[in-house]
C-alpha positions in Angstrom: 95.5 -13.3 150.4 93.0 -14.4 147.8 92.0 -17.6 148.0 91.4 -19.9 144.7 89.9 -23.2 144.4 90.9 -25.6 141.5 88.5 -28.3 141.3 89.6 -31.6 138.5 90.0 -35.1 138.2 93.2 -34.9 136.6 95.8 -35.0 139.8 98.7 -34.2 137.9 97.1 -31.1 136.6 95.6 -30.2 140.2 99.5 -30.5 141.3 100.5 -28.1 138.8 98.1 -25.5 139.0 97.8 -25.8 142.9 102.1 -25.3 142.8 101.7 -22.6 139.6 99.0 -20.4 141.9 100.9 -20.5 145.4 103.9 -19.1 143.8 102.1 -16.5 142.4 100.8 -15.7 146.0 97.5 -17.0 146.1 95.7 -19.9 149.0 94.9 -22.4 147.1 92.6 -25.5 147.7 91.5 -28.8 145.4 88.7 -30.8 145.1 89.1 -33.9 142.7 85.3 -33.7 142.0 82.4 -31.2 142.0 81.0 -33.1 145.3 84.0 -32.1 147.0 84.1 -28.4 145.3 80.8 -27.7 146.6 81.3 -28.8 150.2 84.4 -26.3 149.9 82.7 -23.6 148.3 79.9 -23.7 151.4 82.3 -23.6 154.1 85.3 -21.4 152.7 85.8 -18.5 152.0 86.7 -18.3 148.0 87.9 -15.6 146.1 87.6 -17.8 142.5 87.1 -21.1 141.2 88.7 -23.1 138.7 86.1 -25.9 137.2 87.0 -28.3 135.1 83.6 -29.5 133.1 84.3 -33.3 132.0 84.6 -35.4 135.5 83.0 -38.6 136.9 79.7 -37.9 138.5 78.7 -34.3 138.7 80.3 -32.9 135.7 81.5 -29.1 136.2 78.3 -27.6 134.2 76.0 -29.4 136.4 78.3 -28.3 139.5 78.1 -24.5 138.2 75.1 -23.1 139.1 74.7 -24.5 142.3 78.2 -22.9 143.7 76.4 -20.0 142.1 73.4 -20.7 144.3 75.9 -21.5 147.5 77.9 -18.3 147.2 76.5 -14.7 145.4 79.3 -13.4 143.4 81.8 -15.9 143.4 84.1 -16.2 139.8 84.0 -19.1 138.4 86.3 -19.9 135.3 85.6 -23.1 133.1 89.0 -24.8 132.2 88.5 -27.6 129.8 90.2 -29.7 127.2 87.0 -29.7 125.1 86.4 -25.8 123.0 83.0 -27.0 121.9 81.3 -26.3 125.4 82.2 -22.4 125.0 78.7 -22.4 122.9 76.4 -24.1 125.5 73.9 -22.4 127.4 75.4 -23.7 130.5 78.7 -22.2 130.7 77.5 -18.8 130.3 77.2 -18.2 133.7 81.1 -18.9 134.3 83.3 -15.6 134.5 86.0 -16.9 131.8 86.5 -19.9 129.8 90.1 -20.7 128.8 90.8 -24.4 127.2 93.5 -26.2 128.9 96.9 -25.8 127.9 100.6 -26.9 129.1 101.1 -22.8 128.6 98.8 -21.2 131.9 99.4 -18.0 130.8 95.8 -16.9 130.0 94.6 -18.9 132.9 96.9 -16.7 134.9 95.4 -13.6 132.8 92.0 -14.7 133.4 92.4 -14.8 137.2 94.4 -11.6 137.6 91.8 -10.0 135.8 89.0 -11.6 137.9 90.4 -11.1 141.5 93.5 -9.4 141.0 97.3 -10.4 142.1 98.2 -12.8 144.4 100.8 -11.2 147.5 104.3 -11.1 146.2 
């Protein structure tokens, strides 16, 4: 089973992707921050992660590159509210980039592309 990690500071949102994924047959596991993503990223085993960029502290573009550093070859898709960070330097080293929407259906493209199905 792959395994996906949605890190954001929105708990509502976690929630709803976290449900959203593991009915599509994927593991799935949150972090509400990037400190807590990258203490997951160096002890499990991921298949992707989700990243939101905007969050108290250690925003997601800071948190990028070093669960790069942690983890050769892990995806990484940026899912923010905010379009204008597509441009930056920064998020080029994400897989995919998809802006948050209530519809998760090219988030759910993006990740089946990446790393495939979940199980059925």
């Amino acid at each position: 089973m792959k395994t996906i990690l949605v890190v954001d500071d929105d708990l509502n949102l976690r929630n709803l992707l976290e449900e959203e994924l593991r009915e599509n047959g994927y593991q799935v596991l949150v972090a509400g921050n990037a400190m807590e993503a990258l203490a997951i990223v160096q002890n499990q085993p991921l298949d992707l992660v989700i990243l939101d960029i905007r969050m108290p502290g250690m925003d997601g573009l800071e948190a990028l590159p070093r669960m790069l550093g942690l983890k050769e070859g892990l995806k990484v898709i940026l899912h923010t509210a905010y379009s204008q960070y597509k441009e930056s330097f920064m998020s080029w080293a994400a897989d995919a980039y998809v802006v948050k929407s209530a519809d998760i259906t090219e988030l759910r493209a993006k990740i089946s592309e990446l790393i495939g199905a979940g199980q059925p």
